[in-house]
Backbone of each chain as ProteinMPNN parsed JSONL, in Angstrom:
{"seq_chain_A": "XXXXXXXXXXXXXXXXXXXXXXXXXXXXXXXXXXXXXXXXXXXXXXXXXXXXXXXXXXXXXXXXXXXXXXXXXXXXXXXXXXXXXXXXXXXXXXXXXXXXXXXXXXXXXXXXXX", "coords_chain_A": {"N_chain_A": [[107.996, 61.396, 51.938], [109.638, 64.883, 52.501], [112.687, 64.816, 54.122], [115.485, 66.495, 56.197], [118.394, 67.011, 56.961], [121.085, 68.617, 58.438], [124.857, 69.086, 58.257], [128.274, 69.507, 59.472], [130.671, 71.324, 60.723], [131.103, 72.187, 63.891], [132.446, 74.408, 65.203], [133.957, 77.201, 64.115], [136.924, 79.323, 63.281], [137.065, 82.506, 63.606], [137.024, 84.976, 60.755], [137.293, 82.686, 58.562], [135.688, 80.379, 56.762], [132.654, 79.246, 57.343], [130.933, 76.269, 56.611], [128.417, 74.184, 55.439], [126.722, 71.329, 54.775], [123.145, 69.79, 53.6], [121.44, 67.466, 53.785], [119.138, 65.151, 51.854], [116.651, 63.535, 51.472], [113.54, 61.607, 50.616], [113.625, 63.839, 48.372], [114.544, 64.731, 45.342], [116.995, 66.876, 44.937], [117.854, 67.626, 42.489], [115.532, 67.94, 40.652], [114.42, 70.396, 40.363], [111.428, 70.775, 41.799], [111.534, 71.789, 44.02], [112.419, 74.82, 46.09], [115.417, 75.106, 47.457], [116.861, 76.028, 51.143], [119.053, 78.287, 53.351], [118.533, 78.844, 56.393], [118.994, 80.45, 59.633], [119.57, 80.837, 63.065], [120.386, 82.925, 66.054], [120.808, 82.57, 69.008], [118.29, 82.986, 71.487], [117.344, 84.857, 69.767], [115.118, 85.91, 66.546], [114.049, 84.114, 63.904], [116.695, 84.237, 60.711], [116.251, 84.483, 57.227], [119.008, 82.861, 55.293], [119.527, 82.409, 52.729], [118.506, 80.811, 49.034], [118.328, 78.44, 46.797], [117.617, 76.882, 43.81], [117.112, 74.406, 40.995], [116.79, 75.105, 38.786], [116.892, 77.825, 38.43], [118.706, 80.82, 38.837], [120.565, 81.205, 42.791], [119.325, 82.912, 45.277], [119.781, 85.764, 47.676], [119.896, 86.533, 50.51], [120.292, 90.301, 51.469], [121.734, 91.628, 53.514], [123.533, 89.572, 53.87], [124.917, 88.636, 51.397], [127.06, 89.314, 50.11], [129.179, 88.051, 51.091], [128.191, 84.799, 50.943], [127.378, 81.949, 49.964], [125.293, 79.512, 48.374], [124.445, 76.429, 47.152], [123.502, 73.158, 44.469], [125.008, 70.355, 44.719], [125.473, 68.538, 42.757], [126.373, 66.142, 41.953], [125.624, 63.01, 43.024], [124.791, 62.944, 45.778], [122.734, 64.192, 46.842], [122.61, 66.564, 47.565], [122.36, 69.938, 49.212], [124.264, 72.717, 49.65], [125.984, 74.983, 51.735], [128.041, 78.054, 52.24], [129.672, 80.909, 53.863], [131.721, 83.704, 54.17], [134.544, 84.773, 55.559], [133.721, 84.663, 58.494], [132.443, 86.41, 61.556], [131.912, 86.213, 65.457], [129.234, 87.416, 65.248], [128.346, 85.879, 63.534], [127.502, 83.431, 64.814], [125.361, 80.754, 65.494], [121.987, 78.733, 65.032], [121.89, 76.78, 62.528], [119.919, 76.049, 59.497], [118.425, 73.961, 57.472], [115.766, 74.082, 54.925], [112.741, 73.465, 53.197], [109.79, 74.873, 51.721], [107.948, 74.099, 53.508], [109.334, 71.986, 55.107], [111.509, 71.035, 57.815], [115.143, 70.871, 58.582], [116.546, 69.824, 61.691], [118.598, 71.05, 62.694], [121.661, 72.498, 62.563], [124.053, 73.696, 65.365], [126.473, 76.487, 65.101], [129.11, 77.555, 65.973], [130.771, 80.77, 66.379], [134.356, 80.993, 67.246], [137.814, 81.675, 68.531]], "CA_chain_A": [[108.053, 62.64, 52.703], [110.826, 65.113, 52.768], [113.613, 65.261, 55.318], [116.383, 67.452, 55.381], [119.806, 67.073, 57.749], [122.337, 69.36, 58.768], [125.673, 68.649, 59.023], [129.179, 70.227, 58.886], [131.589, 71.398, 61.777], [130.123, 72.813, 64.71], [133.465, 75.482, 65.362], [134.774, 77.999, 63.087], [137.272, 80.123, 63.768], [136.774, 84.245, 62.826], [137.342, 85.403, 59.423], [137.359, 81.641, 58.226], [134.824, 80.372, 56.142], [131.898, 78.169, 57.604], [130.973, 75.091, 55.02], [127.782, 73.682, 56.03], [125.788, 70.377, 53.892], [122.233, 69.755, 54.009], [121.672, 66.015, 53.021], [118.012, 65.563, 51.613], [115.995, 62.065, 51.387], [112.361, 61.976, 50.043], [113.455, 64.267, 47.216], [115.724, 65.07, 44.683], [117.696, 68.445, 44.487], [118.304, 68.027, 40.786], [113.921, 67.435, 40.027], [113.016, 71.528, 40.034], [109.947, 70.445, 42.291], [111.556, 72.542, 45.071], [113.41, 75.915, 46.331], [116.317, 74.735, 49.039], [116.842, 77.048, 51.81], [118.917, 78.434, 54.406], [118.045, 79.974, 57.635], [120.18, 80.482, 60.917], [118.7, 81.625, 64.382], [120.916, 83.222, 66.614], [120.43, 82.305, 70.373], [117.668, 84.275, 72.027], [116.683, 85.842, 68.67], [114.266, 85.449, 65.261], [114.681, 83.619, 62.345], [116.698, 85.027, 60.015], [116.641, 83.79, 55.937], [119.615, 83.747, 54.589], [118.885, 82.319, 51.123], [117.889, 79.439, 48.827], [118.693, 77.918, 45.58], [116.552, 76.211, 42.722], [117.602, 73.606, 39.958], [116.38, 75.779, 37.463], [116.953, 79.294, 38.65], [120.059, 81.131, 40.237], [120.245, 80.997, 43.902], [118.713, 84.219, 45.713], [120.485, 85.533, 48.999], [119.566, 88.145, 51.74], [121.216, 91.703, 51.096], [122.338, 91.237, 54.779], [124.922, 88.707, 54.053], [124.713, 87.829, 50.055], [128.159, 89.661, 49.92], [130.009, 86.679, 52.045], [127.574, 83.544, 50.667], [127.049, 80.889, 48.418], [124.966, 78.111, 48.594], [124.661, 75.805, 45.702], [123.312, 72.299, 44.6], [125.567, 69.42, 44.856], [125.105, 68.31, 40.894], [126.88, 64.718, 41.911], [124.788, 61.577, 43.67], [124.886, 62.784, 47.009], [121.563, 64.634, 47.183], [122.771, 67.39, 48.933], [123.162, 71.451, 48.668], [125.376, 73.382, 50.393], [125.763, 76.818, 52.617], [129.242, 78.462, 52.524], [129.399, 81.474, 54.703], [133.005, 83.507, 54.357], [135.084, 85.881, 56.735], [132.851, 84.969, 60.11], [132.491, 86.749, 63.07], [131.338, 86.108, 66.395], [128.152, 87.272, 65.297], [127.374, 84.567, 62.771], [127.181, 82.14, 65.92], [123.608, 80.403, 65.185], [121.568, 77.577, 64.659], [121.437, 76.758, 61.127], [118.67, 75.34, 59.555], [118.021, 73.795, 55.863], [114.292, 73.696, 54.887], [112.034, 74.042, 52.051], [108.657, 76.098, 52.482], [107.421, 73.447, 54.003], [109.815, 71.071, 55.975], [112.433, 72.173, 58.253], [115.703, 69.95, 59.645], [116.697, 69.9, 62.402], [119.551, 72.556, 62.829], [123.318, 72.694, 63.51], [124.587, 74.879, 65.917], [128.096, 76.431, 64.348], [130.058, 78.647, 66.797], [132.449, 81.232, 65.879], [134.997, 81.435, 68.142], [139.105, 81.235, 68.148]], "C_chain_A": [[109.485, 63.161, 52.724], [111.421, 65.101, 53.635], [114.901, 65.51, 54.691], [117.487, 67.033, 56.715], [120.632, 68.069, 57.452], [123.189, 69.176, 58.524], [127.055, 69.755, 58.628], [130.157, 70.571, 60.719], [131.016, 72.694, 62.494], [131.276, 73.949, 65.448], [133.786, 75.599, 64.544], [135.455, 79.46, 63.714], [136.929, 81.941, 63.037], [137.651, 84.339, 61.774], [137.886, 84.006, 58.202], [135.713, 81.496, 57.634], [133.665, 78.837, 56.723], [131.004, 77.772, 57.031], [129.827, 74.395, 56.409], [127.236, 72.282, 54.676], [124.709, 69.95, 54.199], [122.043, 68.257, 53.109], [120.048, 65.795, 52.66], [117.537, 64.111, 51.555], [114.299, 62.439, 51.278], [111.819, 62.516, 48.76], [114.859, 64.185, 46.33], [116.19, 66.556, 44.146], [117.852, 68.562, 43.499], [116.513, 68.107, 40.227], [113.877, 69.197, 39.892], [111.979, 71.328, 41.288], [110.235, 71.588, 43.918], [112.744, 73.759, 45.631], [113.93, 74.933, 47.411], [116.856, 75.916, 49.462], [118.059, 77.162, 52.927], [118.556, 79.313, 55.335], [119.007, 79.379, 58.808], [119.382, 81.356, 61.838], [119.775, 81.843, 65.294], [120.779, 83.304, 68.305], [119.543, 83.555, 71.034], [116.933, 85.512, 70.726], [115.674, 84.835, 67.755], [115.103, 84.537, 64.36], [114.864, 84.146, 61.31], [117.113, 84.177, 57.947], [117.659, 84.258, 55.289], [120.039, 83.551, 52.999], [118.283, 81.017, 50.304], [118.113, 79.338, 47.574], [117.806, 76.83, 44.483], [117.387, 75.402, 41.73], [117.834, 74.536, 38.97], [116.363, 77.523, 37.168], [118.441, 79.815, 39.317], [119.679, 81.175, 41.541], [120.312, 82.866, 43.848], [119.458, 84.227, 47.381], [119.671, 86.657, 49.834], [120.263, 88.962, 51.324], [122.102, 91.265, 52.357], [123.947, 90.628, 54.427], [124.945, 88.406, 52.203], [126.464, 88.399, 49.391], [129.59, 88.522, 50.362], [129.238, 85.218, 51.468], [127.31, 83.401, 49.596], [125.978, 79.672, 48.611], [124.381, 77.61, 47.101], [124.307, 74.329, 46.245], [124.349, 71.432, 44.512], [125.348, 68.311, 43.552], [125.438, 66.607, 40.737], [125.703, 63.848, 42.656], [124.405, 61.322, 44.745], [123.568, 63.414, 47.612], [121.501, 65.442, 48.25], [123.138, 68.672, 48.495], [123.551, 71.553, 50.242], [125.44, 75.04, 51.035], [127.613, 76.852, 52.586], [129.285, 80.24, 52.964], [131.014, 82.402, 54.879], [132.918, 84.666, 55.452], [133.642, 85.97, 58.028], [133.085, 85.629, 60.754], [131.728, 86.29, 63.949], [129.21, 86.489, 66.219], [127.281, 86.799, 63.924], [127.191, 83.131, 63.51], [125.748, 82.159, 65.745], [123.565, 79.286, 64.879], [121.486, 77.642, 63.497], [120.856, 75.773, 60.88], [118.599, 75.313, 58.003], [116.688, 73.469, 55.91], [113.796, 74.14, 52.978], [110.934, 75.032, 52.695], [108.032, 75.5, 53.594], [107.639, 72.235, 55.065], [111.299, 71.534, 56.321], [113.619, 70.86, 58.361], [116.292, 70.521, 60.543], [117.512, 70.849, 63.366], [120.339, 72.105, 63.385], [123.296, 73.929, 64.817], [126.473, 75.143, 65.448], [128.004, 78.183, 65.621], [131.118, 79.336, 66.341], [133.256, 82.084, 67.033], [136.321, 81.107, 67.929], [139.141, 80.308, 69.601]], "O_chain_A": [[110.442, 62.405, 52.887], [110.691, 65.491, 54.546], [115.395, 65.195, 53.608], [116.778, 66.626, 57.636], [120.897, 68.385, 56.292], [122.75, 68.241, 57.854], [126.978, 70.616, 57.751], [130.03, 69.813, 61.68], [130.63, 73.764, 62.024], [130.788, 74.406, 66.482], [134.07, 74.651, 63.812], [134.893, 80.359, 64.339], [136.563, 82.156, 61.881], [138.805, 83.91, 61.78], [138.635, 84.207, 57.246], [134.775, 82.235, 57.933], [133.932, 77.658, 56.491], [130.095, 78.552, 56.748], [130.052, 74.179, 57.6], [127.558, 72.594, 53.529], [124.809, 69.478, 55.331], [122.469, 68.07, 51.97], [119.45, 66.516, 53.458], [118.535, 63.394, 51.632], [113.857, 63.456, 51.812], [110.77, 62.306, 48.152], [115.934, 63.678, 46.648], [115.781, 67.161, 43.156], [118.071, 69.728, 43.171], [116.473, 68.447, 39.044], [113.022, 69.434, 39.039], [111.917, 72.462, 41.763], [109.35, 72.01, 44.662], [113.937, 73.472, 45.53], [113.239, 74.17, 48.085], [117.28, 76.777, 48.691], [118.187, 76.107, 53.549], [118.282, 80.485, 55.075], [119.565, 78.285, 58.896], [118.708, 82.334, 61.516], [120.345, 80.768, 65.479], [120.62, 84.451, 68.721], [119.905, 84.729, 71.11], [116.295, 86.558, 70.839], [115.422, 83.643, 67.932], [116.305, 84.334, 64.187], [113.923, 84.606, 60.663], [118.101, 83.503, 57.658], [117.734, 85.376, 54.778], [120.682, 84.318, 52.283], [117.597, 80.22, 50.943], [118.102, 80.452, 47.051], [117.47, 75.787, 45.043], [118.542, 75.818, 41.647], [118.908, 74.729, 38.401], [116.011, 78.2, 36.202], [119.093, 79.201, 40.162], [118.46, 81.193, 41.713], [120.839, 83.693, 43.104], [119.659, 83.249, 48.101], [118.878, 87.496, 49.406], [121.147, 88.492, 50.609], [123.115, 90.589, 52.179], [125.068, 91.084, 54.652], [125.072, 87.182, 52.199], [126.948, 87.916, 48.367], [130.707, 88.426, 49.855], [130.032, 84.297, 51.663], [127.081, 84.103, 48.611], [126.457, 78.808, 49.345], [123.983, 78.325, 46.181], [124.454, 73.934, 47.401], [125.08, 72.12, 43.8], [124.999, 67.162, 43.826], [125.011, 65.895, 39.828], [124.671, 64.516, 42.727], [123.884, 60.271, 45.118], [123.305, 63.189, 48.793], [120.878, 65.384, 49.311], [123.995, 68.818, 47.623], [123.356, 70.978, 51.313], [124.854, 76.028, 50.593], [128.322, 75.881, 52.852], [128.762, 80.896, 52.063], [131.703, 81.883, 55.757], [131.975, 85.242, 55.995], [132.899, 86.906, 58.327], [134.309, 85.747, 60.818], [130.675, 85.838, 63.498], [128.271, 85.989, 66.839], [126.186, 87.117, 63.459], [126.856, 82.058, 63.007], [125.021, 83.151, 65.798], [124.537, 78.63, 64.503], [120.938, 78.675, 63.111], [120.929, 74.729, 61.529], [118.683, 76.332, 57.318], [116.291, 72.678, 56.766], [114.299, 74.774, 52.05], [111.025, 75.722, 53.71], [107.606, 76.163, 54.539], [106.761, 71.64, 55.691], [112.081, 72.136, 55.587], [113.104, 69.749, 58.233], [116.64, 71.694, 60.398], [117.179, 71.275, 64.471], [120.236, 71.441, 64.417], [122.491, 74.849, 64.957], [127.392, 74.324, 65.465], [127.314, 79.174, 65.86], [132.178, 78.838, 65.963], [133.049, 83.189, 67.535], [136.42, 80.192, 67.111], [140.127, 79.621, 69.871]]}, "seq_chain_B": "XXXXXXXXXXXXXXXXXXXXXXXXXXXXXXXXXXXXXXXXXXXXXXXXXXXXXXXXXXXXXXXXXXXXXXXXXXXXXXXXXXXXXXXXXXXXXXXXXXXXXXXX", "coords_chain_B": {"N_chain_B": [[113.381, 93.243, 47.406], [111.764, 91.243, 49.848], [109.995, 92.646, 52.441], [108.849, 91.406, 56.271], [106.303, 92.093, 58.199], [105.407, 91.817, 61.317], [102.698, 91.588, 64.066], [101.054, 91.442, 67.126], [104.474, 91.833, 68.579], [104.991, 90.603, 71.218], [102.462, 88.885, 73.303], [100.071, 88.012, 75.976], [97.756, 85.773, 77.26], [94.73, 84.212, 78.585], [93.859, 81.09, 78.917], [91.84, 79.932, 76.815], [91.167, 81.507, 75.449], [90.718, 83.829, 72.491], [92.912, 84.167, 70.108], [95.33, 86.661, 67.837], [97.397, 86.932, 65.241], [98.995, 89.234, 63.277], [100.696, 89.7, 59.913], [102.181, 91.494, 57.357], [103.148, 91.989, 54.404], [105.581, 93.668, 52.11], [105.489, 93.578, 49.601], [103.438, 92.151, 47.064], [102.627, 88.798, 48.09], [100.314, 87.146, 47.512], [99.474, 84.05, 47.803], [101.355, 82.952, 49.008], [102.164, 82.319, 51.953], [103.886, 81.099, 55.055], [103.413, 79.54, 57.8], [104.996, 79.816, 61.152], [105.526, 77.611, 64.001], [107.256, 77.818, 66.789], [108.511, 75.969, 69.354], [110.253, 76.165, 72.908], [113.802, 75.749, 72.713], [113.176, 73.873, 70.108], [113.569, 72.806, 66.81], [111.836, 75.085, 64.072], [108.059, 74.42, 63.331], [106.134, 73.589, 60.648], [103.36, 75.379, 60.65], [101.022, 76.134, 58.776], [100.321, 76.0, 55.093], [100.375, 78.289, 52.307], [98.558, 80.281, 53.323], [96.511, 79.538, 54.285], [96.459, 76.333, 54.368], [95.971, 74.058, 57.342], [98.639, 72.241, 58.057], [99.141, 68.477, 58.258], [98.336, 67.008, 61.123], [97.972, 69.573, 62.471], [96.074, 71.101, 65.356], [92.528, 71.729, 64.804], [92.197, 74.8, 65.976], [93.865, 76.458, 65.318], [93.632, 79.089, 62.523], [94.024, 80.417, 59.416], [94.205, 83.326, 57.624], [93.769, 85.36, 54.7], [95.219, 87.189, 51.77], [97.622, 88.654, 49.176], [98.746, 91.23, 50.517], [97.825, 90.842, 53.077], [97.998, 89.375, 56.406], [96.314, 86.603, 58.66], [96.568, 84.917, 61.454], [94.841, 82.333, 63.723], [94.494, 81.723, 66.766], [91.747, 79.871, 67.712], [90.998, 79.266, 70.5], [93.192, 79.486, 72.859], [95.381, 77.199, 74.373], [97.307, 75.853, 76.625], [99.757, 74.648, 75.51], [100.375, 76.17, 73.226], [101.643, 77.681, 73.771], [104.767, 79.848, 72.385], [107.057, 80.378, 69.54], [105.649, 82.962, 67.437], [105.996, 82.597, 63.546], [105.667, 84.546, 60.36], [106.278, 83.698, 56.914], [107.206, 84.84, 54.024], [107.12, 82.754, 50.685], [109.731, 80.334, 51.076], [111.26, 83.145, 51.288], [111.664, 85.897, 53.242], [111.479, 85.897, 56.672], [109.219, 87.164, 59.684], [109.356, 89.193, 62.48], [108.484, 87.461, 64.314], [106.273, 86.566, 67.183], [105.893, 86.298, 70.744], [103.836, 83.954, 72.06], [102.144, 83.912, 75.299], [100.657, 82.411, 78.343], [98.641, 84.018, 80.556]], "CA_chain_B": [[113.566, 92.041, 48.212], [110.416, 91.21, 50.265], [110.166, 92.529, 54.153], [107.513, 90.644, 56.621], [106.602, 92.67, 59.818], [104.898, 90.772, 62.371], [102.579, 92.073, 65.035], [102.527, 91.881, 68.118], [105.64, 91.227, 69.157], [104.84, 89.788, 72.068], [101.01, 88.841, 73.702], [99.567, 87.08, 77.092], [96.595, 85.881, 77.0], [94.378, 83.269, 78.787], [93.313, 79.924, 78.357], [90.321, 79.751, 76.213], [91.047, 83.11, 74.548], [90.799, 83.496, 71.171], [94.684, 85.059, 69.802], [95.197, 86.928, 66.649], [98.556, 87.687, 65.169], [99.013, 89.864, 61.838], [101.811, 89.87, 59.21], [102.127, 92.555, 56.259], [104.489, 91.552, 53.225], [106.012, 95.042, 51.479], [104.562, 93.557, 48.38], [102.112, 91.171, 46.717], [102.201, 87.642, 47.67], [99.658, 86.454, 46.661], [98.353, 83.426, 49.076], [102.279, 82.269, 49.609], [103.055, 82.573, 53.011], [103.756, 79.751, 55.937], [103.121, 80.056, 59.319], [105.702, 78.459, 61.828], [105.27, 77.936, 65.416], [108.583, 77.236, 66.729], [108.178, 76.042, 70.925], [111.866, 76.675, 72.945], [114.996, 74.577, 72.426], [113.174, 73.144, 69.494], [113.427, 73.948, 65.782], [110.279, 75.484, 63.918], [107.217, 73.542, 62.97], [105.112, 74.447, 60.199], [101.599, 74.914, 60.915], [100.287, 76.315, 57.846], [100.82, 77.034, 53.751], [99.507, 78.638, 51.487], [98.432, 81.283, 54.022], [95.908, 78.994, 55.608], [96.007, 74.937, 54.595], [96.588, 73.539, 58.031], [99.328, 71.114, 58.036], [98.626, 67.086, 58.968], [97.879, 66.673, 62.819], [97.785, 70.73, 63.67], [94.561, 71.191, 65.87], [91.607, 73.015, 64.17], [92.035, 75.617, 66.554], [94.208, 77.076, 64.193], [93.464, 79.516, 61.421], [95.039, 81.286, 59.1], [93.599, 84.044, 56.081], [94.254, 86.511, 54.116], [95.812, 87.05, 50.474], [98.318, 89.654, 49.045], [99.645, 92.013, 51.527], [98.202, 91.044, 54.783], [97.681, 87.814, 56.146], [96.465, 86.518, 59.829], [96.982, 83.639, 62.415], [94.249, 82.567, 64.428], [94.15, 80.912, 68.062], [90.367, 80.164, 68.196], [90.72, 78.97, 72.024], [94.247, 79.331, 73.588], [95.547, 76.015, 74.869], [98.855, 75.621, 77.318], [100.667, 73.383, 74.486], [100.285, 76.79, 71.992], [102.961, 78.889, 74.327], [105.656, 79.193, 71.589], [107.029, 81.851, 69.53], [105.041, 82.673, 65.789], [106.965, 83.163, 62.541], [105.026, 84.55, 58.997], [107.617, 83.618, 56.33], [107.133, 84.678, 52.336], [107.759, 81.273, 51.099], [111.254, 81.0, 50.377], [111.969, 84.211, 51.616], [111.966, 86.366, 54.513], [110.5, 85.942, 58.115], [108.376, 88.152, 60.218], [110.225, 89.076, 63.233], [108.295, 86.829, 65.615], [105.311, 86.786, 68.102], [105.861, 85.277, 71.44], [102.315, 83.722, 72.741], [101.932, 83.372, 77.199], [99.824, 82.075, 79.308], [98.416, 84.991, 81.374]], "C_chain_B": [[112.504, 92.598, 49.601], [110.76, 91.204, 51.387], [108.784, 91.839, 54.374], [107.293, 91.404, 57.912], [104.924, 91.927, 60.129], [104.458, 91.819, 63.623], [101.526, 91.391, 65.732], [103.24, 91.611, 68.135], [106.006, 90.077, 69.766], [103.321, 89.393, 72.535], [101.151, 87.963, 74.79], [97.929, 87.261, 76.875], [96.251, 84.474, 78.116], [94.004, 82.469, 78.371], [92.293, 79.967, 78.163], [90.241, 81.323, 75.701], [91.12, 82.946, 73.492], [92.123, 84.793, 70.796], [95.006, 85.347, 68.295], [96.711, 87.466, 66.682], [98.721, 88.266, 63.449], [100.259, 89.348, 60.888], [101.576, 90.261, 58.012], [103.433, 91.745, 55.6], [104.457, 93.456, 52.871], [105.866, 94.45, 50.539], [103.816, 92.475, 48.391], [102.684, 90.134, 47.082], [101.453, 86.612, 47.066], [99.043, 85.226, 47.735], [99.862, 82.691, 49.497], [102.758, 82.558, 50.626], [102.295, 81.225, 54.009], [103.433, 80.336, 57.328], [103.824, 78.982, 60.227], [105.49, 78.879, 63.13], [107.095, 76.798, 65.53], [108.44, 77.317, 69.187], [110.236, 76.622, 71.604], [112.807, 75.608, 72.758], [114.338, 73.4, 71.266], [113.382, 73.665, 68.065], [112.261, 74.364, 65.557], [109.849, 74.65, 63.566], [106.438, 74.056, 61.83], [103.729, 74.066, 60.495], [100.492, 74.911, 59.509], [100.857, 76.766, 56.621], [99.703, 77.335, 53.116], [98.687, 79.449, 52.317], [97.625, 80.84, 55.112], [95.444, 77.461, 55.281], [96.897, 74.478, 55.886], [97.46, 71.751, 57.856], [98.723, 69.808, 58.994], [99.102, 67.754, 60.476], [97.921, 68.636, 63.532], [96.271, 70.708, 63.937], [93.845, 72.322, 64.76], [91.416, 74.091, 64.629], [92.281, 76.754, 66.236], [93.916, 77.737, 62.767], [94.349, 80.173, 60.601], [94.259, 82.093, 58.092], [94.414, 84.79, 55.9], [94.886, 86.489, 52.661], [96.985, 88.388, 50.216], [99.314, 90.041, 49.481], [99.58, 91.53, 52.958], [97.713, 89.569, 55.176], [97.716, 88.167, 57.769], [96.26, 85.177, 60.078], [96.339, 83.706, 63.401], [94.232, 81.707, 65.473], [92.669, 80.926, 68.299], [90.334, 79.916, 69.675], [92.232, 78.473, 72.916], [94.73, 78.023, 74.252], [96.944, 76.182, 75.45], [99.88, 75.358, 76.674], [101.033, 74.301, 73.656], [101.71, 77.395, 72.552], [103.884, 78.185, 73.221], [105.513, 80.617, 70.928], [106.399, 81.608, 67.905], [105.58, 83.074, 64.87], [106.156, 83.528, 61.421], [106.577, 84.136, 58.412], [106.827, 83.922, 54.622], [107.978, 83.215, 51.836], [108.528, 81.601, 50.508], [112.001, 82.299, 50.42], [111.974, 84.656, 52.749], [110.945, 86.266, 55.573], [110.356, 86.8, 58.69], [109.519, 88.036, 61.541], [109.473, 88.189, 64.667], [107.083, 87.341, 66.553], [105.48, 85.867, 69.115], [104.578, 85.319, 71.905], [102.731, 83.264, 73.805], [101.197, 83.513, 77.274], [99.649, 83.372, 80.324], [97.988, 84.721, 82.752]], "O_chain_B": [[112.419, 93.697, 50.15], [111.534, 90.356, 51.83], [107.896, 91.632, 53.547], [108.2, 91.314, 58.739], [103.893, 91.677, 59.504], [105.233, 92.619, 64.148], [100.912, 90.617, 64.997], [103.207, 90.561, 67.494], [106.709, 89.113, 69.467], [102.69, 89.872, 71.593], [102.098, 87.177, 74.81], [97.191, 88.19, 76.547], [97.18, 83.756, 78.488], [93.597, 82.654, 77.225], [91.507, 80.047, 79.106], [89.253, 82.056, 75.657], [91.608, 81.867, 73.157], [92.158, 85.967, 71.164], [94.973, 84.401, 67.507], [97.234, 88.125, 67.58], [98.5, 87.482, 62.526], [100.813, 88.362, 61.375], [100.795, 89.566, 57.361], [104.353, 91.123, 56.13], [103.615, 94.269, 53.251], [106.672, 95.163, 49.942], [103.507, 91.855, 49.409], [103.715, 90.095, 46.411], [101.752, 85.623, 46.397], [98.117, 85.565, 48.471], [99.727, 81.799, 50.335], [103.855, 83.111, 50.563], [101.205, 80.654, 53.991], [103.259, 81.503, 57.679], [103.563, 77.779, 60.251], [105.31, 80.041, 63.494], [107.679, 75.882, 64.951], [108.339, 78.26, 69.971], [111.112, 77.2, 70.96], [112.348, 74.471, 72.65], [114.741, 72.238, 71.32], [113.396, 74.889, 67.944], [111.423, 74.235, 66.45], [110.611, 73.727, 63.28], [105.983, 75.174, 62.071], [103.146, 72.984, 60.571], [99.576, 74.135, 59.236], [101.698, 77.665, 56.639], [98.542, 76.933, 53.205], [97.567, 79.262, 51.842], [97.659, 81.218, 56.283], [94.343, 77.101, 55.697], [98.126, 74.435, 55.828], [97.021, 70.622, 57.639], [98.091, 69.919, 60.044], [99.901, 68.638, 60.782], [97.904, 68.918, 64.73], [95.403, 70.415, 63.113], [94.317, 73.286, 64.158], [90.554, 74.753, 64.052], [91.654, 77.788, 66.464], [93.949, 76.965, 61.809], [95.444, 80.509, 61.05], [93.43, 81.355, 57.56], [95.461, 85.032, 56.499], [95.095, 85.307, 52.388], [97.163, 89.113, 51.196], [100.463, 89.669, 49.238], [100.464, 91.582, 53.813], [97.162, 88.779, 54.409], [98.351, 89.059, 58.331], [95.876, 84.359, 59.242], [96.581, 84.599, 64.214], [93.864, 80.602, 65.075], [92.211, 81.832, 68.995], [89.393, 80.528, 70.178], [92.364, 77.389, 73.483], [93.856, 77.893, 75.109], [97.778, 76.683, 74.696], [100.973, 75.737, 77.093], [102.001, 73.935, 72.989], [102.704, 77.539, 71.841], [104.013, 76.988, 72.962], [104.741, 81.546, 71.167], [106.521, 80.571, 67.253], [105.894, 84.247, 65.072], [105.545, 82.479, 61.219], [107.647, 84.176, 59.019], [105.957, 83.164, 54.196], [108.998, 82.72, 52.315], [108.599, 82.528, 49.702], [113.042, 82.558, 49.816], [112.324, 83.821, 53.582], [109.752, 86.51, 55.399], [111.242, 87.641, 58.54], [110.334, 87.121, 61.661], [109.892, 88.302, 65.818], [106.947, 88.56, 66.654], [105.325, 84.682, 68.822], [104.053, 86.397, 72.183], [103.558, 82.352, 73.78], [100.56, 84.397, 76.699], [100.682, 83.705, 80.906], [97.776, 85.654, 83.527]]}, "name": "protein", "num_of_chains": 2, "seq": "XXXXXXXXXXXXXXXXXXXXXXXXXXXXXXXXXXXXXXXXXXXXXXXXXXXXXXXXXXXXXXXXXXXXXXXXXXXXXXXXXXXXXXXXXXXXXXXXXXXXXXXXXXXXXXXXXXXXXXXXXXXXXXXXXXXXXXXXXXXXXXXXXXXXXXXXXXXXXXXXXXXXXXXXXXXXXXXXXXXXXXXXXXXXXXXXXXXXXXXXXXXXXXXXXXXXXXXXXX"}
């Protein structure tokens, strides 16, 4: 079964770039067999997607933000992609959340504040 | 790039009601969309893919249909445990903006 982890530093200051890693167990990010995702929920609001990446395809972003982000597989042993997120503001404070279509983890919360 | 609108918004309803919530894609899916119930202070859950195979241990209370464009989410008999808010999602892409379900 898949599971997915969070992790990364839970403050970032504004116009700094917040570096998240999603650590994966069950599968393998290099197999194809699955899109990796992120999503971020903003306290009191929806869930918003803000993109996802494939072995075998380029990664796809939101219009929203696809001007500031990257996320990408992790090609080394560690079985893990990645969210990078640049020039924050205050209103990229949110839970972030790595999932496939089908299994979610658990979610950071990353604050942007000085 | 694929929108999801989600309706209602919001709904109350009673226990032992039967609760319907919609979600339109702005194009074809086709039968890929999930259905997440997400309760508060927790993350989401999925309930359903593929527009309507219910995931291990959700109650049968739960439905889901539809193909294409429009797709629905069914509460056959309201239960206390359901309060929680509802997400459509194109898989791998964008989410519906949400349905909160109450207890009336």
């Amino acid at each position: 079964q898949v599971q997915l982890q969070e992790s990364g530093p839970g403050l970032v200051k504004p116009s700094q770039t917040l570096s998240l890693t999603c650590t994966v167990s069950g599968a393998s990010v290099s197999s194809g067999n699955y899109y990796w995702n992120w999503i971020r929920q903003p306290a009191g609001k929806g869930l918003e997607w803000i993109g996802r990446v494939h072995m075998s395809e380029g990664p796809k972003y939101n219009p929203a933000v696809k001007d500031r982000v990257t996320i990408s597989i992790d090609t080394s042993w560690t079985n893990q992609f990645s969210l990078s997120l640049r020039s924050v503001t205050a209103a990229d404070t949110a839970v972030y959340y790595c999932a496939t279509f089908d299994v979610w983890g658990r979610g950071t919360l990353v604050t942007v504040s000085s | 790039d694929i929108q999801m609108t989600q309706s209602p918004s919001s709904l109350s309803a009673s226990v032992g009601d039967r609760v319907t919530i919609t979600c339109r894609a702005s194009q074809i899916i086709a039968h890929y969309l999930t259905w997440h119930q997400q309760k508060p202070g927790r993350p989401p859950k999925v309930l359903m893919t593929a527009a309507s195979t219910l995931q291990s241990g959700v109650p049968s209370r739960f439905s889901g249909s539809g193909s294409g464009t429009d797709f629905t989410l069914t509460i056959s008999s309201l239960q206390p445990e359901d309060v929680a808010t509802y997400y459509c999602q194109s898989y791998n892409s964008a989410f519906g903006g949400g349905t909160k379900v109450e207890i009336k």
